[in-house]
C-alpha positions in Angstrom: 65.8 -6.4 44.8 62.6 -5.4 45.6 62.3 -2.8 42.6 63.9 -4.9 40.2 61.2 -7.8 40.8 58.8 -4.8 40.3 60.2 -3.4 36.9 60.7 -7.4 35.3 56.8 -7.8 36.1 56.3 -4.3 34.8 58.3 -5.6 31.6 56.5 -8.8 31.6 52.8 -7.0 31.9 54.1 -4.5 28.5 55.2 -8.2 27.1 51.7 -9.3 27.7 50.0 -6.6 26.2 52.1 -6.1 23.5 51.8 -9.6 22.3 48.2 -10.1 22.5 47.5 -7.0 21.0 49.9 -8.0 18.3 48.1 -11.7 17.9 44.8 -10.0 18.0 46.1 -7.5 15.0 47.1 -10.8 13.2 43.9 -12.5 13.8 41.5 -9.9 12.4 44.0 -9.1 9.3 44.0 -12.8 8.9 39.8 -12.9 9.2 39.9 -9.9 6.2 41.6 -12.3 4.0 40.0 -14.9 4.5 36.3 -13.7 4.3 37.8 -11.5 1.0 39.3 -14.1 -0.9 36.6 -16.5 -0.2 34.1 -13.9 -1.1 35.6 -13.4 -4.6 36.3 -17.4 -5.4 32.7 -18.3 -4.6 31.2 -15.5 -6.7 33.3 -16.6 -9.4 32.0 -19.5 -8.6 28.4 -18.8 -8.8 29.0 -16.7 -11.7 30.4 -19.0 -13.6 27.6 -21.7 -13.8 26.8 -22.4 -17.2 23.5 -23.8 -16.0 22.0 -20.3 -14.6 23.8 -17.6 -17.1 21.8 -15.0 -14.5 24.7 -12.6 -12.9 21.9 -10.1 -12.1 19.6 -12.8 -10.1 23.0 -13.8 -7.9 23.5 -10.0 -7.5 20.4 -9.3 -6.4 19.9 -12.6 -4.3 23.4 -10.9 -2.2 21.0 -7.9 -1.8 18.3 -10.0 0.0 20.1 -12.0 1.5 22.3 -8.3 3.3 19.6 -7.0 4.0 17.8 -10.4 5.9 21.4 -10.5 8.1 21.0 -6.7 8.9 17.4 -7.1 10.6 18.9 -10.7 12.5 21.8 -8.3 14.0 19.6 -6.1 15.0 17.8 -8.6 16.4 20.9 -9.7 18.2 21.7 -6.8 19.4 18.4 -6.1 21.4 19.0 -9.9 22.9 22.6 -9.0 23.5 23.0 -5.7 24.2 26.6 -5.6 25.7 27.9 -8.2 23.3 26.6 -7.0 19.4 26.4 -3.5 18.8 24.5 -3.1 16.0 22.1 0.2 14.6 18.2 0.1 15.5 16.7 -0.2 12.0 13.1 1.5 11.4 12.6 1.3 7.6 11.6 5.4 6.4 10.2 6.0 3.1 11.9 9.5 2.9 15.3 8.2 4.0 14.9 5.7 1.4 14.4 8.4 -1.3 18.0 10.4 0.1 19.8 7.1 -0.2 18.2 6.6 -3.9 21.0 7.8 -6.2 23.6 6.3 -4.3 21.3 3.1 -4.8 21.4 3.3 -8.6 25.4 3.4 -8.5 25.8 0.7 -6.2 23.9 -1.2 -8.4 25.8 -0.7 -11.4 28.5 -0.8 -9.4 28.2 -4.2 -8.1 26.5 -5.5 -11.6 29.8 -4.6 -13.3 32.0 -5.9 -10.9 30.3 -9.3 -10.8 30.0 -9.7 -14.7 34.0 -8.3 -14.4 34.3 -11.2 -12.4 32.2 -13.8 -14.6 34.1 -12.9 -17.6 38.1 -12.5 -16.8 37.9 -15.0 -13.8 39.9 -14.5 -10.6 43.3 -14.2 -12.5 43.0 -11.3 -14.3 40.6 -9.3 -11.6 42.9 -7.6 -10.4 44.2 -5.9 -13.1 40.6 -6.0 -14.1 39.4 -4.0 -11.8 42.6 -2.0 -11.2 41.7 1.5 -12.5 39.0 2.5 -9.4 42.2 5.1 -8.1 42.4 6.6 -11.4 38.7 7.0 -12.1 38.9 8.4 -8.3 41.3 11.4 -9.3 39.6 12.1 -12.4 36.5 12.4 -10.9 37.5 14.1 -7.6 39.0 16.4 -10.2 35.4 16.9 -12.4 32.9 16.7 -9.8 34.6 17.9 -6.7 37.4 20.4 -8.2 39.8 18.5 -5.8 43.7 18.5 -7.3 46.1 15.7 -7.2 49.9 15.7 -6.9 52.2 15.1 -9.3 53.5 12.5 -7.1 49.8 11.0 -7.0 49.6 11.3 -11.0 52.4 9.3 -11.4 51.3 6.5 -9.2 48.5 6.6 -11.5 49.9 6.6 -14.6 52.4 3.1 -12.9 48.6 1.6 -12.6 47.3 2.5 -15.9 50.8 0.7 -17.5 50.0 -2.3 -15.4 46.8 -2.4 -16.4 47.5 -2.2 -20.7 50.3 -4.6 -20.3 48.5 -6.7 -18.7 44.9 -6.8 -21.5 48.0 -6.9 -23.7 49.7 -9.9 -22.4 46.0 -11.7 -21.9 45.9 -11.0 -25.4 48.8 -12.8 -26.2 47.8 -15.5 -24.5 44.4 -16.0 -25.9 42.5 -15.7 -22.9 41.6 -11.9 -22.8 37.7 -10.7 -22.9 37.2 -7.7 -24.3 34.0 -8.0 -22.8 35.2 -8.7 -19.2 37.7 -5.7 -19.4 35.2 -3.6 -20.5 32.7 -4.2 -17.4 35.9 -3.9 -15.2 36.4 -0.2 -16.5 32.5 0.1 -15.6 33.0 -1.2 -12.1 36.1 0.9 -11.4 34.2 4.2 -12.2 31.6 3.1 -10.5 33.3 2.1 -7.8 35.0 5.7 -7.3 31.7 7.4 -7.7 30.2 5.1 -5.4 32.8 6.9 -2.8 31.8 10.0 -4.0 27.7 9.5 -3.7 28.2 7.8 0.3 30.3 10.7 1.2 27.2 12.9 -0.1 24.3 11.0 1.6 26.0 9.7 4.9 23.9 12.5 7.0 20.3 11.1 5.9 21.7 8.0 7.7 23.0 9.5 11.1 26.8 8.9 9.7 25.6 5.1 10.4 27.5 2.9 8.0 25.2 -0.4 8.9 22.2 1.9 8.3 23.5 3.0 4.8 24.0 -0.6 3.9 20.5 -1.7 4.8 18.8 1.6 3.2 21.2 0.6 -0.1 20.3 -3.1 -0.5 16.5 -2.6 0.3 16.7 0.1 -2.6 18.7 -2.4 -4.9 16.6 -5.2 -4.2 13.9 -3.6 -5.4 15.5 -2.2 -8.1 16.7 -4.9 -9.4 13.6 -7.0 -10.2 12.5 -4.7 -13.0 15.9 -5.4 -14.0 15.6 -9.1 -14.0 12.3 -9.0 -16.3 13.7 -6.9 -18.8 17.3 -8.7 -18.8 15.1 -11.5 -19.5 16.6 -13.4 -16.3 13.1 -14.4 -15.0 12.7 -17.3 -17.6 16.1 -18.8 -17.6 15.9 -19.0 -13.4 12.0 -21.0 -14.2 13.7 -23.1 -16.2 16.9 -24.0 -14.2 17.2 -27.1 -13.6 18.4 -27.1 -9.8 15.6 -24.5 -8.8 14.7 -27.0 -5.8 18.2 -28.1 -5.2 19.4 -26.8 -1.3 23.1 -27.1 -2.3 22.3 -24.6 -5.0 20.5 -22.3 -2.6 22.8 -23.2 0.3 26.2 -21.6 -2.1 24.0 -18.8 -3.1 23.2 -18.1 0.8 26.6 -18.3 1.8 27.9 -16.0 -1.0 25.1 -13.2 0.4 26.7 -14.2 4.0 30.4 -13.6 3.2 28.8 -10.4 1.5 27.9 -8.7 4.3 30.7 -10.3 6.1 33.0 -8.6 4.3 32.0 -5.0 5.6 32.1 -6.3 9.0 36.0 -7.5 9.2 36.9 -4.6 6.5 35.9 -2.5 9.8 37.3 -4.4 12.2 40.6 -4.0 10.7 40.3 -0.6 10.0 39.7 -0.6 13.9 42.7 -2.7 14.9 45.3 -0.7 12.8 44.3 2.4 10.3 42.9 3.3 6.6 46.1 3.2 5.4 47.7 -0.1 6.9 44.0 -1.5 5.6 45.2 0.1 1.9 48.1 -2.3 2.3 46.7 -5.4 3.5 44.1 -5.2 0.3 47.1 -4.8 -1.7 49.1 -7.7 -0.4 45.6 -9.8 -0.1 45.0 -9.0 -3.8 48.3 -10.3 -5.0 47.9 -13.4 -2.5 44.3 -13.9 -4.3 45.9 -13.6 -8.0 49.4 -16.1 -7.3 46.3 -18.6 -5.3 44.4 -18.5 -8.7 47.3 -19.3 -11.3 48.2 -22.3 -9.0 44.1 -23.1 -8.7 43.7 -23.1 -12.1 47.0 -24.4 -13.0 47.8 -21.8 -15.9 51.6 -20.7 -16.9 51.7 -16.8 -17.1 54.3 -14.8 -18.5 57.1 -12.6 -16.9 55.6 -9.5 -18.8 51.8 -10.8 -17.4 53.2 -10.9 -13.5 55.2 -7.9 -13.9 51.1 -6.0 -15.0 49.9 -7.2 -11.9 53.1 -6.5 -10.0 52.7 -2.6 -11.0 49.4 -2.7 -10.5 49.4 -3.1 -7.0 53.0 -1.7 -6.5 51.4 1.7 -8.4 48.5 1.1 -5.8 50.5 1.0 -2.7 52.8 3.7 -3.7 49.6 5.7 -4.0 48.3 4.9 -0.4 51.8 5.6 0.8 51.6 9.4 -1.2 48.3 10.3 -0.1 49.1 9.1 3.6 52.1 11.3 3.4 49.6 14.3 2.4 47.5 13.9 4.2 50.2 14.2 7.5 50.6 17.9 6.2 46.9 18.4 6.2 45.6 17.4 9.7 42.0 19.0 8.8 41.7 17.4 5.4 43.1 14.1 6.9 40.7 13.5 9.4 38.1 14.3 6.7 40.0 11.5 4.0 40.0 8.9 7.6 36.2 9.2 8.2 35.3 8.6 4.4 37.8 5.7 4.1 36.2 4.4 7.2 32.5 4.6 5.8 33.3 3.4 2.4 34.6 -0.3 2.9 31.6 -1.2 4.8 29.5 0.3 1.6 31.1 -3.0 -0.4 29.4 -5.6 1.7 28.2 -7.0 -1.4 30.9 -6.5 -3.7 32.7 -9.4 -4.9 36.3 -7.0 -4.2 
């Protein structure tokens, strides 16, 4: 009797694990979603102000504001040194200069994605935006000499079908911007060579994903404001009419916040389960974010429109599922793809993704 007791308390303890490791799982994928979604209805939101037409102020506003949070955790961290882990950050000129190029891609690529976002609204964004796995086998193909599968190529070519039918069906239904699909195809290139130019530059940073982040939005901050004289952006924020207005500067705050939120929880869930399982909760967060912005918006979209974004993100998934299954075979080249899918989501702390 005596043992039994012993094995049902065993059981109970493997009950208790089990299920608050499962909750806390649940939690953190739920966090992701939130801070995500949130993230890309409130730059939508700032974006589309007819008031301030000035995507490359917000931008860059997101970059100061990343970059104020990185030196408060730090800050944190000294005070509470068991409870926030966070880098020791000494700003060096010569690091700065390493992390350059990677700057000037980041920059376009979250320019692009933001105007992306500005023009096709919420809807369409993911479709939008959809092509970043293609552009990442072309280019691992041009600049790296890297091969894909066949099995790979196919998923591909399920994504690029999505994405035509789907500018073809926004045709169709009047609401397609040539202009926003064109910035999306800019922001998923850029996006994959972003991946490309972190893997490259990671060392001048100790491998420190938080220090990469804060060497990248000094950089673009700086960058930008040349950006914002010649864009002309300078006189339209003079003249903007809620230039004192805290509410203004209060959204604009809090879209910088969920910013650098976003590479926070992107890491934490990569922590609690894997790259891959991460892969799949963007896709199914994705199509949550789409169906959340037809009913927002109240719009009536076709079967042909849902069955685009339904290969879209079926085409994506497969692909995760393809390249998990490679990279199995490959032990040495998977722990290789694991660390630079665990770097590069914490690289989109200001991406409206």
């Amino acid at each position: 009797m005596a043992l039994g007791g012993t094995g049902m308390e065993e059981q109970n303890g493997h009950g208790e694990t089990f299920l608050l490791r499962a909750a806390k799982i649940a939690a953190v994928v739920a966090c992701y979603w939130f801070v995500s979604i949130t993230m890309v209805f409130l730059n939508n939101f700032l974006l589309e102000n007819r008031e301030l037409d000035a995507p490359l102020f917000i931008t860059f506003y997101q970059c100061v504001v990343t970059v104020g949070l990185c030196w408060i955790m730090q800050m944190l961290s000294r005070l509470c040194p068991g409870f926030i882990d966070f880098p020791v950050l000494k700003f060096d000129l010569k690091t700065s200069r390493e992390v350059l190029p990677l700057s000037v891609v980041f920059i376009c690529m979250i320019t692009f994605n933001n105007l992306c976002l500005k023009y096709v609204g919420v809807a369409f964004y993911t479709v939008g935006r959809s092509l970043s796995t293609v552009f990442n086998v072309l280019l691992s193909y041009v600049i790296l000499r890297q091969t894909t599968s066949w099995r790979a190529l196919v998923c591909c070519g399920i994504i690029l079908g999505g994405f035509w039918l789907g500018v073809d069906q926004e045709g169709l239904a009047g609401s397609l911007s040539w202009t926003g699909v064109f910035f999306g195809v800019l922001a998923s290139a850029f996006v994959s060579m972003n991946a490309i130019y972190t893997k490259k530059v990671m060392p001048a940073v100790d491998g420190n994903i938080w220090k990469l982040s804060f060497y990248n939005n000094v950089n673009a901050s700086l960058l930008f404001l040349p950006l914002l004289v010649v864009f002309g952006e300078v006189g339209r924020i003079c003249s903007f009419s809620r230039l004192t207005d805290l509410g203004f500067w209060g959204m604009m705050t809090l879209g910088g916040v969920f910013g650098f939120a976003i590479g926070y929880v992107t890491g934490l869930q990569i922590k609690y389960t894997s790259p891959l399982t991460h892969n799949v909760s963007g896709t199914a967060k994705a199509c949550a974010q789409t169906v959340i912005a037809v009913v927002y918006s109240a719009s009536t979209k076709s079967t042909l429109w849902w069955v685009s974004n339904l290969m879209v993100l079926c085409g994506s998934s497969a692909y995760t599922w393809v390249k998990g299954l490679e990279m199995k075979k490959t032990p040495h080249r998977a722990a290789q793809n694991s660390d630079k899918e665990k770097l590069l989501p914490g690289e989109k702390g200001s991406v409206g993704v």
